[in-house]
Predicted model as a PDB file, atoms N, CA, C, CB and O in Angstrom, pLDDT in the B-factor column:
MODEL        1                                                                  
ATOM      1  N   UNK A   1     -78.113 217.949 -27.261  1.00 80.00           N  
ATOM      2  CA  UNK A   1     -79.293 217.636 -28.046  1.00 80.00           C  
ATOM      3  C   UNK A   1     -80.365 217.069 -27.099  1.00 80.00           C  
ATOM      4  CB  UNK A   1     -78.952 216.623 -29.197  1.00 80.00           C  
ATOM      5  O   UNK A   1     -79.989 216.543 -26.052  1.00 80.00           O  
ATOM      6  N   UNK A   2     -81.611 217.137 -27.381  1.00 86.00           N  
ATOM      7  CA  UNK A   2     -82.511 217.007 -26.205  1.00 86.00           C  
ATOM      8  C   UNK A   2     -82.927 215.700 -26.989  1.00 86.00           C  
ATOM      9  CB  UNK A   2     -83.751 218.336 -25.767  1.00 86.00           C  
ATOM     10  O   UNK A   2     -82.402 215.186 -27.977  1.00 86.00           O  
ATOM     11  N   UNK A   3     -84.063 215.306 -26.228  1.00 90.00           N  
ATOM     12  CA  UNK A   3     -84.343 214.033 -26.978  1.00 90.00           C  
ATOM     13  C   UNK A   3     -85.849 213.444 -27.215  1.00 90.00           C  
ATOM     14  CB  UNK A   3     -83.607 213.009 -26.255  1.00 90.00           C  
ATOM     15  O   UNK A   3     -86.262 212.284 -27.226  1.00 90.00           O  
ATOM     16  N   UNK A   4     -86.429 214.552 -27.377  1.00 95.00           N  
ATOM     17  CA  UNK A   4     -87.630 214.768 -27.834  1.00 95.00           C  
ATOM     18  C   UNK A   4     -88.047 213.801 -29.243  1.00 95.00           C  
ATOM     19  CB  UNK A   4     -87.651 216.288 -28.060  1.00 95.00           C  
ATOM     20  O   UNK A   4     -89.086 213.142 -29.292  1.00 95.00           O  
ATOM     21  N   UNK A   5     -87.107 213.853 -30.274  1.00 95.00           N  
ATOM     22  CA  UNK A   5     -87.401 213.266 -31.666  1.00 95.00           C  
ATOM     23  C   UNK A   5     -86.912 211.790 -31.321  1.00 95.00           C  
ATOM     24  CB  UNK A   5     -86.516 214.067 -33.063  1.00 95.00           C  
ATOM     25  O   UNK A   5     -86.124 211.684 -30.380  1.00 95.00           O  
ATOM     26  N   UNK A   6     -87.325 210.601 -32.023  1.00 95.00           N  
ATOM     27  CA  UNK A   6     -87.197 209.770 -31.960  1.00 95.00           C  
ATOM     28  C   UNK A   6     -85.891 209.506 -32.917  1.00 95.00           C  
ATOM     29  CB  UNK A   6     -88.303 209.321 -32.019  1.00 95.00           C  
ATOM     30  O   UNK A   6     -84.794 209.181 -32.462  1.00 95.00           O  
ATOM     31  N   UNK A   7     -86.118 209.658 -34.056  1.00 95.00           N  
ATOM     32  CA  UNK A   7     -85.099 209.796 -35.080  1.00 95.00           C  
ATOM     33  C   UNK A   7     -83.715 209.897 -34.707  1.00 95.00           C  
ATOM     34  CB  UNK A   7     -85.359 210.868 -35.811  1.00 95.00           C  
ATOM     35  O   UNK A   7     -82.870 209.110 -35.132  1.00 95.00           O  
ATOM     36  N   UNK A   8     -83.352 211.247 -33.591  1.00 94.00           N  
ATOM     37  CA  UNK A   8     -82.177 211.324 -32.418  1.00 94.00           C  
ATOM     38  C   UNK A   8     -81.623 209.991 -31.731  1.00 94.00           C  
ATOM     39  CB  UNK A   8     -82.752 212.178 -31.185  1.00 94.00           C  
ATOM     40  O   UNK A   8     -80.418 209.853 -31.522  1.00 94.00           O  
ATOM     41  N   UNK A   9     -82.478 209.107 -31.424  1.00 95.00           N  
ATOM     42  CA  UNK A   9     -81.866 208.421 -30.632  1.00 95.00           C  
ATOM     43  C   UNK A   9     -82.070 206.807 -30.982  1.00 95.00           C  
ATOM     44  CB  UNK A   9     -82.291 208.874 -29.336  1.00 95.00           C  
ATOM     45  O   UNK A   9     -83.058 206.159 -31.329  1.00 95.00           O  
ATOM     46  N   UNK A  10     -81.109 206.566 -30.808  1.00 95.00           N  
ATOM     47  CA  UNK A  10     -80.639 204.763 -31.031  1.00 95.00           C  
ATOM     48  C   UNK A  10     -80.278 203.968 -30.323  1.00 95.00           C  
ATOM     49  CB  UNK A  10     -79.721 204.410 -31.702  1.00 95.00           C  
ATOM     50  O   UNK A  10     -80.167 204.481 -29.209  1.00 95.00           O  
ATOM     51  N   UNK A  11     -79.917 202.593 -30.307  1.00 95.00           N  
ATOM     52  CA  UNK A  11     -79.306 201.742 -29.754  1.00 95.00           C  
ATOM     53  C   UNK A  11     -78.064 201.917 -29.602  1.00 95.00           C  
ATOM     54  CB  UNK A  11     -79.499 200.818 -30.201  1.00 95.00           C  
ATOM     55  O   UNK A  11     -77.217 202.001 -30.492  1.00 95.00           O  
ATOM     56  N   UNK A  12     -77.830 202.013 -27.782  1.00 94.00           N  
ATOM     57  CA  UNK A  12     -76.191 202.221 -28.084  1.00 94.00           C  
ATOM     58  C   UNK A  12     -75.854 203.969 -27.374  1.00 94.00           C  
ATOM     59  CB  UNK A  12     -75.836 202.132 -30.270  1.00 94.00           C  
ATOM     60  O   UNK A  12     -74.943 204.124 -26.561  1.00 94.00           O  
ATOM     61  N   UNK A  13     -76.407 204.708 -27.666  1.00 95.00           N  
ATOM     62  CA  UNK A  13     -76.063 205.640 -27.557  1.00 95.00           C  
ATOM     63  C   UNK A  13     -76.550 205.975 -25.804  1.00 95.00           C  
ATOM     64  CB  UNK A  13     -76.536 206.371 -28.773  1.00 95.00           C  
ATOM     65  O   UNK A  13     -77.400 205.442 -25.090  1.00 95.00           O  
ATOM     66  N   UNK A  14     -75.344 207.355 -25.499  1.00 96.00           N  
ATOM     67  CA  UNK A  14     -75.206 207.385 -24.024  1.00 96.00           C  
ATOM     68  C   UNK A  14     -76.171 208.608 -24.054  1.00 96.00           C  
ATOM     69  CB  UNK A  14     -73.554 207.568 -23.286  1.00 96.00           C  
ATOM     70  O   UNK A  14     -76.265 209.518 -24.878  1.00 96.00           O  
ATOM     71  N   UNK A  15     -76.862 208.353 -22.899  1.00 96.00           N  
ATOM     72  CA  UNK A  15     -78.349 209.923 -22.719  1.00 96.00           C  
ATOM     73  C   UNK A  15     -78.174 209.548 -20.835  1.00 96.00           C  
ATOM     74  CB  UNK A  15     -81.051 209.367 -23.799  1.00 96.00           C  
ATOM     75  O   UNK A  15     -77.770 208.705 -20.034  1.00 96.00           O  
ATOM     76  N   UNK A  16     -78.987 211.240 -20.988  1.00 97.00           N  
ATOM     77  CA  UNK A  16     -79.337 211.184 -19.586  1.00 97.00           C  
ATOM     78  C   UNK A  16     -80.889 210.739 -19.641  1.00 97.00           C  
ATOM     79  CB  UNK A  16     -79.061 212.671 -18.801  1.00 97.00           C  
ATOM     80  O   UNK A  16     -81.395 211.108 -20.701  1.00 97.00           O  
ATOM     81  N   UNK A  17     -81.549 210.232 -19.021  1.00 97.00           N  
ATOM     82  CA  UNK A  17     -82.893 210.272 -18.231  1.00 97.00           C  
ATOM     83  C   UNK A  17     -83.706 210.496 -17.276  1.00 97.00           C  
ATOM     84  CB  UNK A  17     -83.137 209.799 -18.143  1.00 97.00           C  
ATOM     85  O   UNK A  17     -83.163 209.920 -16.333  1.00 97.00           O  
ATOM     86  N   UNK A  18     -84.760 211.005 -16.848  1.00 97.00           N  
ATOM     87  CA  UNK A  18     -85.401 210.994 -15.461  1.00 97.00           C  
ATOM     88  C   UNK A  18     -86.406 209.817 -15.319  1.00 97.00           C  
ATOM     89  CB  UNK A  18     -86.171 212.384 -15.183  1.00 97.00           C  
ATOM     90  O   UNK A  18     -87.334 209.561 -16.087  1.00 97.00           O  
ATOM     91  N   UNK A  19     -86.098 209.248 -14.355  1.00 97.00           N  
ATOM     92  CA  UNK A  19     -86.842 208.168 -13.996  1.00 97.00           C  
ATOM     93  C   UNK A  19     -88.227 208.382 -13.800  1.00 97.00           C  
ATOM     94  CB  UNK A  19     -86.349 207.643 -12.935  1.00 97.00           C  
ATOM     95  O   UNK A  19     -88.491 209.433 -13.217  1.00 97.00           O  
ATOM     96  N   UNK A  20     -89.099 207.731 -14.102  1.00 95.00           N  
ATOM     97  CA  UNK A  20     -90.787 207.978 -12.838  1.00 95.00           C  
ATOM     98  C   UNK A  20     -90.957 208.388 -12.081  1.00 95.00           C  
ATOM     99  CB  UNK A  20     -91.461 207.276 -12.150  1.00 95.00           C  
ATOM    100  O   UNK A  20     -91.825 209.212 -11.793  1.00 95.00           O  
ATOM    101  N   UNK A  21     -90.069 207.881 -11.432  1.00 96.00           N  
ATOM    102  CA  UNK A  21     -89.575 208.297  -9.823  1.00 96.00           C  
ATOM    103  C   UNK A  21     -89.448 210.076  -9.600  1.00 96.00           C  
ATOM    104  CB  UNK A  21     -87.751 207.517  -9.510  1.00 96.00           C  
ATOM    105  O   UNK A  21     -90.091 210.782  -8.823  1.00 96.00           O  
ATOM    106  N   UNK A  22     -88.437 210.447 -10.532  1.00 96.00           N  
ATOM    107  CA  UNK A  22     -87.506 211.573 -10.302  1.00 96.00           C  
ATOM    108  C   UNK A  22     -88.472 212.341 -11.081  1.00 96.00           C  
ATOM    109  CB  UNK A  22     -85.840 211.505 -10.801  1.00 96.00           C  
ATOM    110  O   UNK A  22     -88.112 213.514 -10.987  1.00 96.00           O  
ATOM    111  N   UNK A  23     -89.467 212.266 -11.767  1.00 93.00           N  
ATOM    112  CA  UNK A  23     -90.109 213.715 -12.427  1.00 93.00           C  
ATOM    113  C   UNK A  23     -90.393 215.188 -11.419  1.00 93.00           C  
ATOM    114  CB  UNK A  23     -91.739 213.254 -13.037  1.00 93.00           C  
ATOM    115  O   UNK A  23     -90.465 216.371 -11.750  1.00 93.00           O  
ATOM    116  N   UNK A  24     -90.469 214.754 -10.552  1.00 95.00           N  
ATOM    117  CA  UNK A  24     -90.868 215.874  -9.274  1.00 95.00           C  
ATOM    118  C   UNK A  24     -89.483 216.751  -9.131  1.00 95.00           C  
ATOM    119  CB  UNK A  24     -91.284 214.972  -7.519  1.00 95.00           C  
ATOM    120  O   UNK A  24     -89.513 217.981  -9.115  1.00 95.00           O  
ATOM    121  N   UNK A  25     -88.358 216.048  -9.035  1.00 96.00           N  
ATOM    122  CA  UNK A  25     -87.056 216.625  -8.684  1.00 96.00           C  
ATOM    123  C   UNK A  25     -86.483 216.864 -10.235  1.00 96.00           C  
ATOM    124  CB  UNK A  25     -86.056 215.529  -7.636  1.00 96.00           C  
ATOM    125  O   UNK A  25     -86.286 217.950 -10.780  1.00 96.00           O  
ATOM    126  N   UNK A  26     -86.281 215.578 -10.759  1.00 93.00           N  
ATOM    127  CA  UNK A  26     -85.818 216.212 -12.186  1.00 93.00           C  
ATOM    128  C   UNK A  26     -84.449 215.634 -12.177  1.00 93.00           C  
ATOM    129  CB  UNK A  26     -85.818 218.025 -12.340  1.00 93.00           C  
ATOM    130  O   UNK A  26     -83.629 215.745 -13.088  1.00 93.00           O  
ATOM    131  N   UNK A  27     -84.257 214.883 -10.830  1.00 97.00           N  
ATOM    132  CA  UNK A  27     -82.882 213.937 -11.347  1.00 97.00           C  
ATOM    133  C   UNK A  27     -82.842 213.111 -12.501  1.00 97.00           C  
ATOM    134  CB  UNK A  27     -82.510 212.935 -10.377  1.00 97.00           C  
ATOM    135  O   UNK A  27     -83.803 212.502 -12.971  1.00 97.00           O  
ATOM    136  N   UNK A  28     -81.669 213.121 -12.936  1.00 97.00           N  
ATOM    137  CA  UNK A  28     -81.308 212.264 -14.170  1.00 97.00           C  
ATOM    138  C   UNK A  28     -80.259 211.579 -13.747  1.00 97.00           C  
ATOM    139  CB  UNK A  28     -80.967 212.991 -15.479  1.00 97.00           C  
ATOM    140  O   UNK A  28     -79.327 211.923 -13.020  1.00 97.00           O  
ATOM    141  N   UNK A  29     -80.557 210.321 -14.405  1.00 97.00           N  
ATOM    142  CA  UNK A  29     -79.774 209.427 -14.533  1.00 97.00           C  
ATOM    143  C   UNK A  29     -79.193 209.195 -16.028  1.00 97.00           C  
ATOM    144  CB  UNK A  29     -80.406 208.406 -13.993  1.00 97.00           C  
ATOM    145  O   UNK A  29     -79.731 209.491 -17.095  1.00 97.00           O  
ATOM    146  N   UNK A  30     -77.958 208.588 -15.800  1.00 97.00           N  
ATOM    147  CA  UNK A  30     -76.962 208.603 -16.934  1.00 97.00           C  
ATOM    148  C   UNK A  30     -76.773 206.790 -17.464  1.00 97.00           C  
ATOM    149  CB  UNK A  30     -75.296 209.409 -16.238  1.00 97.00           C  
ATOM    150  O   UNK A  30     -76.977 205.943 -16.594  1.00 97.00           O  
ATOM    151  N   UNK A  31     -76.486 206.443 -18.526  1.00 97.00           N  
ATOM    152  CA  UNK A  31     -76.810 205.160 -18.794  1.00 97.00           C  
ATOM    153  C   UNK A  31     -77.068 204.939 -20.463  1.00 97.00           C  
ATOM    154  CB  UNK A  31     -78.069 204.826 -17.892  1.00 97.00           C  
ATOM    155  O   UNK A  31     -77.785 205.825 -20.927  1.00 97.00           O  
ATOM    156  N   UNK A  32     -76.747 204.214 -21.168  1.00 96.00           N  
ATOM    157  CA  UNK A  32     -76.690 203.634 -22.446  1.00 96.00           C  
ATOM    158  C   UNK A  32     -78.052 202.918 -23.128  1.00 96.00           C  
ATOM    159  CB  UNK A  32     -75.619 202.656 -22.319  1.00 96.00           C  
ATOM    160  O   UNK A  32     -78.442 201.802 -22.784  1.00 96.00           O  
ATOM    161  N   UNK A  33     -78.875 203.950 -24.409  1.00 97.00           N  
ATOM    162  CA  UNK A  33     -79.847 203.138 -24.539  1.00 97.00           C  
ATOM    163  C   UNK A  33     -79.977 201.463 -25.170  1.00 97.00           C  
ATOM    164  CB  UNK A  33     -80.500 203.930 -25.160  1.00 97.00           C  
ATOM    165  O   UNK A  33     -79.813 201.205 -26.362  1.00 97.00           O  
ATOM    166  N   UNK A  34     -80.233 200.638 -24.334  1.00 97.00           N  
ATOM    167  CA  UNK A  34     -80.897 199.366 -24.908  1.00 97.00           C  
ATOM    168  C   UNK A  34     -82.479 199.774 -26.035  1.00 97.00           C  
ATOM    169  CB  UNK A  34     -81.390 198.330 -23.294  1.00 97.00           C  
ATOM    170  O   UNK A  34     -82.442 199.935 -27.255  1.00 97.00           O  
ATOM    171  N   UNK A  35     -83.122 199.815 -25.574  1.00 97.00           N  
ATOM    172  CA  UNK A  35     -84.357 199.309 -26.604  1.00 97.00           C  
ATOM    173  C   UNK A  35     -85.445 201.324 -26.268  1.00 97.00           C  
ATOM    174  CB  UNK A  35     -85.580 197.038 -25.599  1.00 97.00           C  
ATOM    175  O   UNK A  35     -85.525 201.936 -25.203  1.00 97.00           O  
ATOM    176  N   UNK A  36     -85.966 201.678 -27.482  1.00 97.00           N  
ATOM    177  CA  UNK A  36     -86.542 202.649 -27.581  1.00 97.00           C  
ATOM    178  C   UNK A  36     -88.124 202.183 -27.590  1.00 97.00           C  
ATOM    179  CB  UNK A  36     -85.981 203.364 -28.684  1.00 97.00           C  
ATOM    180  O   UNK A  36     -88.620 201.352 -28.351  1.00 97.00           O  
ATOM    181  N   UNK A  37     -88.939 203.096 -26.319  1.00 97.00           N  
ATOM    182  CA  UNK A  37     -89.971 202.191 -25.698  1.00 97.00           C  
ATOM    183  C   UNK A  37     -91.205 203.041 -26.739  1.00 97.00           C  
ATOM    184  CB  UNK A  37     -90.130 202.290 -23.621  1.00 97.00           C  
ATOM    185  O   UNK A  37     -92.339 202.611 -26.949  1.00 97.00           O  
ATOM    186  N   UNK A  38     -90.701 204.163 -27.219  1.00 96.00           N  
ATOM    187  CA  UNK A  38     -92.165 205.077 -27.589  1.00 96.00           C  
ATOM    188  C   UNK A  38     -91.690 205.084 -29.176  1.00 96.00           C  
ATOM    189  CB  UNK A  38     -92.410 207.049 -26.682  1.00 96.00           C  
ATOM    190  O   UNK A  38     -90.694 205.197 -29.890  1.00 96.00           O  
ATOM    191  N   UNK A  39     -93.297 204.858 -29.216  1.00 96.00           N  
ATOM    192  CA  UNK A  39     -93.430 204.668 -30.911  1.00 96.00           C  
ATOM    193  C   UNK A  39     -94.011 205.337 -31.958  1.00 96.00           C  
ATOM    194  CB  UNK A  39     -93.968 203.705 -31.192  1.00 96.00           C  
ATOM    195  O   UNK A  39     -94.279 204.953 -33.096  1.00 96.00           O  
ATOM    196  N   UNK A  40     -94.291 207.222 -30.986  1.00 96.00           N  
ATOM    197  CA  UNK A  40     -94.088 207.970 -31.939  1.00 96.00           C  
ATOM    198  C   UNK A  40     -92.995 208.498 -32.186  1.00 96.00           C  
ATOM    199  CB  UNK A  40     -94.749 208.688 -31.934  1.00 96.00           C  
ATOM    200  O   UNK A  40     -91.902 208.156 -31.735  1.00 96.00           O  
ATOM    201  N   UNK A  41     -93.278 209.543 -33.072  1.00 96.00           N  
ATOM    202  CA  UNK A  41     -91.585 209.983 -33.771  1.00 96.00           C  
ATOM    203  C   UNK A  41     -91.582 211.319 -32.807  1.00 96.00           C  
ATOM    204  CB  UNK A  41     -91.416 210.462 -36.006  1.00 96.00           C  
ATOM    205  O   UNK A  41     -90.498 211.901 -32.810  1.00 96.00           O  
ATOM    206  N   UNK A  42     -92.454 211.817 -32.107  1.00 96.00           N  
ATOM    207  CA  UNK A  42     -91.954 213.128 -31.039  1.00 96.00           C  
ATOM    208  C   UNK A  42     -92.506 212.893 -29.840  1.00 96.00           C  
ATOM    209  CB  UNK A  42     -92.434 214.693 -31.433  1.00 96.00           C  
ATOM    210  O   UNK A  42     -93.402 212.050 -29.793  1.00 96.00           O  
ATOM    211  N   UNK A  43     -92.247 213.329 -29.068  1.00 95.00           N  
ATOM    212  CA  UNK A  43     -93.184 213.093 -27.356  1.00 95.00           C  
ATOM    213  C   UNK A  43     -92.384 214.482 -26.634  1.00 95.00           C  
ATOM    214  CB  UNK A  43     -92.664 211.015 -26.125  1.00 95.00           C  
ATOM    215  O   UNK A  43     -91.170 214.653 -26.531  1.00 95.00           O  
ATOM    216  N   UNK A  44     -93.382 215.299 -26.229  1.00 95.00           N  
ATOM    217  CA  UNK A  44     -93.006 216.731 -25.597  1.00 95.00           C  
ATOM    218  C   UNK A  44     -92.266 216.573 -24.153  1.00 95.00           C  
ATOM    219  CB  UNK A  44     -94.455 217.674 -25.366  1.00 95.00           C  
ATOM    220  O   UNK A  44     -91.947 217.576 -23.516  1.00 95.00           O  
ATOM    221  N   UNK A  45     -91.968 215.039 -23.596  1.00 94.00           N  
ATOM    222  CA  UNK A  45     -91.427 215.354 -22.437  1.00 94.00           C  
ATOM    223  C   UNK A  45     -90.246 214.220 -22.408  1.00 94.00           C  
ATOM    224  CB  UNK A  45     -92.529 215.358 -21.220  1.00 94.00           C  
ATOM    225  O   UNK A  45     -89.443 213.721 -21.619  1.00 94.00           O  
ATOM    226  N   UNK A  46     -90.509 214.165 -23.277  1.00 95.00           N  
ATOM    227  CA  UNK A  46     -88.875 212.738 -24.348  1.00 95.00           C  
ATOM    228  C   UNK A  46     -89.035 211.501 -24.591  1.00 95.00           C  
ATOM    229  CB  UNK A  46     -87.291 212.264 -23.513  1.00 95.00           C  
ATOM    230  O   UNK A  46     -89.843 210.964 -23.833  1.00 95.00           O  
ATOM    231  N   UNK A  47     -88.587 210.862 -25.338  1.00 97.00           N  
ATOM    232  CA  UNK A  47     -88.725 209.487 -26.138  1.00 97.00           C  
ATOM    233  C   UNK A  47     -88.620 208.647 -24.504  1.00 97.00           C  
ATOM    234  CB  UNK A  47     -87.161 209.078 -27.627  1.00 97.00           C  
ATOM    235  O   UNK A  47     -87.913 209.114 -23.611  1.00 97.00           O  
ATOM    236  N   UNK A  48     -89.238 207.683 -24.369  1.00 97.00           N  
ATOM    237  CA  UNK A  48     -88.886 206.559 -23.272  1.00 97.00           C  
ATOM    238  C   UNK A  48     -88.061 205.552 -23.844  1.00 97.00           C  
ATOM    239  CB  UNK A  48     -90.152 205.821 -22.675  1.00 97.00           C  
ATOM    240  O   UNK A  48     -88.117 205.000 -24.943  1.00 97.00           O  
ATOM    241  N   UNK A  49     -87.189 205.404 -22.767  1.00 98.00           N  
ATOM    242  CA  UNK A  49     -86.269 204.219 -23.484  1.00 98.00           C  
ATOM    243  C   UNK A  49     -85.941 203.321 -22.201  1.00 98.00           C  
ATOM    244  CB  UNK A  49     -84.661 204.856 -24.330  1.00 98.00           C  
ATOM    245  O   UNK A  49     -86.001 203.821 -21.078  1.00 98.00           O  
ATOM    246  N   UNK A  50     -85.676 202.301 -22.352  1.00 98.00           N  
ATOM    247  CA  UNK A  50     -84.814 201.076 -21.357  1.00 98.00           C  
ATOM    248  C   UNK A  50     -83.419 201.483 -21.362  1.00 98.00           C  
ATOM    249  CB  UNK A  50     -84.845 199.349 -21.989  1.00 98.00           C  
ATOM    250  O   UNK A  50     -83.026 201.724 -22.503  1.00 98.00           O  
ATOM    251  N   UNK A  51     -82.758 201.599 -20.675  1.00 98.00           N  
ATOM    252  CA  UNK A  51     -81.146 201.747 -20.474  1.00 98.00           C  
ATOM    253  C   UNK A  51     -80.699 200.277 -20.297  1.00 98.00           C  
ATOM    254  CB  UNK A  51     -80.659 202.739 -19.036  1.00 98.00           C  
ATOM    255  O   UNK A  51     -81.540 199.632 -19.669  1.00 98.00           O  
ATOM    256  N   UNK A  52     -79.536 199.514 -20.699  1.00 97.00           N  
ATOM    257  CA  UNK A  52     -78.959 198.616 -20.088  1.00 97.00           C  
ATOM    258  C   UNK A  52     -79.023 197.884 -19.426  1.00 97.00           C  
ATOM    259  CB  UNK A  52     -78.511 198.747 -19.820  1.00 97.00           C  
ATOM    260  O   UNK A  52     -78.823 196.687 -19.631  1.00 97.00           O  
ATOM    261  N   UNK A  53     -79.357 198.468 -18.321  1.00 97.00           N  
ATOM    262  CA  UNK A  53     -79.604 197.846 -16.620  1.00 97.00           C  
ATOM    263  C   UNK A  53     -80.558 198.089 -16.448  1.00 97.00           C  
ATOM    264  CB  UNK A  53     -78.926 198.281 -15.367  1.00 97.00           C  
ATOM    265  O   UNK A  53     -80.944 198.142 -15.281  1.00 97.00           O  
ATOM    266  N   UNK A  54     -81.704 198.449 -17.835  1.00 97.00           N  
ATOM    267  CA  UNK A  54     -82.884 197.605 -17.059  1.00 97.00           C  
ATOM    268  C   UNK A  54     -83.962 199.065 -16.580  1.00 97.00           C  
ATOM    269  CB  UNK A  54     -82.076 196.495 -15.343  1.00 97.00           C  
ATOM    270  O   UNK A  54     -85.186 198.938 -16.531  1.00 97.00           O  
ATOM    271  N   UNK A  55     -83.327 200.267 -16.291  1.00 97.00           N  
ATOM    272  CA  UNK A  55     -83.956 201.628 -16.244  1.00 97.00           C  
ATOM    273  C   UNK A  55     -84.869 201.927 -17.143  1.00 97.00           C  
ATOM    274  CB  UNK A  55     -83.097 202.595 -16.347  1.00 97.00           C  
ATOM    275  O   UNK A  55     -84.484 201.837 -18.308  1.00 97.00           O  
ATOM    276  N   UNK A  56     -86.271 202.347 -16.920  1.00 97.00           N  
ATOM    277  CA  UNK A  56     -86.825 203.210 -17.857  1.00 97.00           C  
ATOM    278  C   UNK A  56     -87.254 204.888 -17.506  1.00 97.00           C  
ATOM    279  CB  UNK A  56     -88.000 202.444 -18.253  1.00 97.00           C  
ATOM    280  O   UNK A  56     -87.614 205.536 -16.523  1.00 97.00           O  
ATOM    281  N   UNK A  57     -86.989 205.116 -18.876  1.00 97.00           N  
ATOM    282  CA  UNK A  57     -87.414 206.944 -18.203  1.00 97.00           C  
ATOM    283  C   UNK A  57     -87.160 207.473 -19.229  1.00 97.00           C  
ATOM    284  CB  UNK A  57     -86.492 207.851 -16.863  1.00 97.00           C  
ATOM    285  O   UNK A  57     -86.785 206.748 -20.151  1.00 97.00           O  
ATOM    286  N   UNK A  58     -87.278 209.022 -19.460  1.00 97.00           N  
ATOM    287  CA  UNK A  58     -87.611 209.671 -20.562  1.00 97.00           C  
ATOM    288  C   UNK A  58     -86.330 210.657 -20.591  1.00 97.00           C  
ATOM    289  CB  UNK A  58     -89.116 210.335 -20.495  1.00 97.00           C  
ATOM    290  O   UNK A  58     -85.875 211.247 -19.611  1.00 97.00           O  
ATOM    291  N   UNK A  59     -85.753 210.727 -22.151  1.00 97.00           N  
ATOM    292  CA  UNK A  59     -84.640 211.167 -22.300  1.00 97.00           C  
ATOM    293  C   UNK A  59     -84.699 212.732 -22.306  1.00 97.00           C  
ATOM    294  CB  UNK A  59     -84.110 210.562 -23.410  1.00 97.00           C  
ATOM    295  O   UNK A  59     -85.533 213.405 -22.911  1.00 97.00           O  
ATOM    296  N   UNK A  60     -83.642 213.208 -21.508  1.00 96.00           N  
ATOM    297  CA  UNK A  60     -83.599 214.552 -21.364  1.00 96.00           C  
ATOM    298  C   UNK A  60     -82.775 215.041 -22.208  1.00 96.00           C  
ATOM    299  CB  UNK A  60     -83.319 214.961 -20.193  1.00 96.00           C  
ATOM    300  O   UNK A  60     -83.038 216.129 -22.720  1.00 96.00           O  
ATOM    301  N   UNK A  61     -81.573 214.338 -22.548  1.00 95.00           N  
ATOM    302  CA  UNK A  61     -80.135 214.749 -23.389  1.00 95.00           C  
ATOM    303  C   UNK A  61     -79.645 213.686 -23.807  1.00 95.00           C  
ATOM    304  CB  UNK A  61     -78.962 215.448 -22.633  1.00 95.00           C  
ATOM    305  O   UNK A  61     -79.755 212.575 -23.289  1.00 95.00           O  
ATOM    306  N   UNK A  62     -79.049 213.993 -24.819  1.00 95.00           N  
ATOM    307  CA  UNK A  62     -77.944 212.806 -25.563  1.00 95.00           C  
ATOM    308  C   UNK A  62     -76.965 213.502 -25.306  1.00 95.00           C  
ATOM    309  CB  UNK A  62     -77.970 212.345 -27.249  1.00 95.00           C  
ATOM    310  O   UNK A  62     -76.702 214.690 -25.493  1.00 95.00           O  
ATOM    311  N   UNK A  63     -76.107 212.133 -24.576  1.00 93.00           N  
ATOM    312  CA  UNK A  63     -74.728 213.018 -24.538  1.00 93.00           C  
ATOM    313  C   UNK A  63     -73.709 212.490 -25.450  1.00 93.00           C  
ATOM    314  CB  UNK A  63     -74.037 213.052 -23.074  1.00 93.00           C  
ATOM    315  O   UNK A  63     -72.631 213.083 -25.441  1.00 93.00           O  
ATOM    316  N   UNK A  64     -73.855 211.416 -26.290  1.00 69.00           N  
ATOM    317  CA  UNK A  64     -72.854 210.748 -27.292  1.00 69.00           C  
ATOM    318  C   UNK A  64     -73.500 210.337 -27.951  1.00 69.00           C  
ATOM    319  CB  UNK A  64     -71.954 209.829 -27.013  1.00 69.00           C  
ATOM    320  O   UNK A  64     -74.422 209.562 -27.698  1.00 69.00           O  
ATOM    321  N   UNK A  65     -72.961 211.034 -29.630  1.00 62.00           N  
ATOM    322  CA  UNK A  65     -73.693 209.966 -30.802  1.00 62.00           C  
ATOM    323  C   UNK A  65     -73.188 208.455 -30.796  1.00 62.00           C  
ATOM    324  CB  UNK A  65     -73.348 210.519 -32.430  1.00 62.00           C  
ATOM    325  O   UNK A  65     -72.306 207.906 -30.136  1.00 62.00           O  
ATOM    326  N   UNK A  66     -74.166 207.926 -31.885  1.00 49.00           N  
ATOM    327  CA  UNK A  66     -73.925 206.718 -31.867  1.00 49.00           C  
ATOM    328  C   UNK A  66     -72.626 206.110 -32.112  1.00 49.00           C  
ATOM    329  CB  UNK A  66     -74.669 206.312 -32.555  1.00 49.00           C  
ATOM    330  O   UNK A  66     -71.764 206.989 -32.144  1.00 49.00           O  
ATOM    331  N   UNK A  67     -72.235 205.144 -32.264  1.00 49.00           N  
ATOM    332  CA  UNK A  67     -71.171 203.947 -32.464  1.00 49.00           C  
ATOM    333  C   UNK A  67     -70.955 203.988 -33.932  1.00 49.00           C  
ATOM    334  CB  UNK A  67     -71.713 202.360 -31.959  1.00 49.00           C  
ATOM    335  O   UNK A  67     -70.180 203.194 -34.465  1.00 49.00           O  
TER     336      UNK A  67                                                      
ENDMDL                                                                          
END                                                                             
């Protein structure tokens, strides 16, 4: 599931992301969302979220529903 819709994604749940950093390359990083940063309900290049540790970046995939 990609993670374009906001609705998709919650607290808790495991996604990949690309950092700021990584938009050029397109690495993703893997990591558990803490807090959902964008406050519309779609964004064409993925919801921003905080991971855990503190990461922000825009979700490419969910890889586990929620809890």
């Amino acid at each position: 599931m990609n993670g374009k819709n906001r609705k998709d994604i919650a607290a808790g749940l495991e996604v990949e992301i690309v950092l700021k950093q990584d938009q050029r390359t397109g690495k993703r990083t893997r990591g558990f969302v803490k807090d959902i940063l964008t406050n519309s309900s779609t964004h064409p290049h993925g919801i921003k979220v905080r991971l855990t540790d503190g990461q922000v970046g825009r979700v490419q995939e969910i890889i586990q529903k929620g809890k």
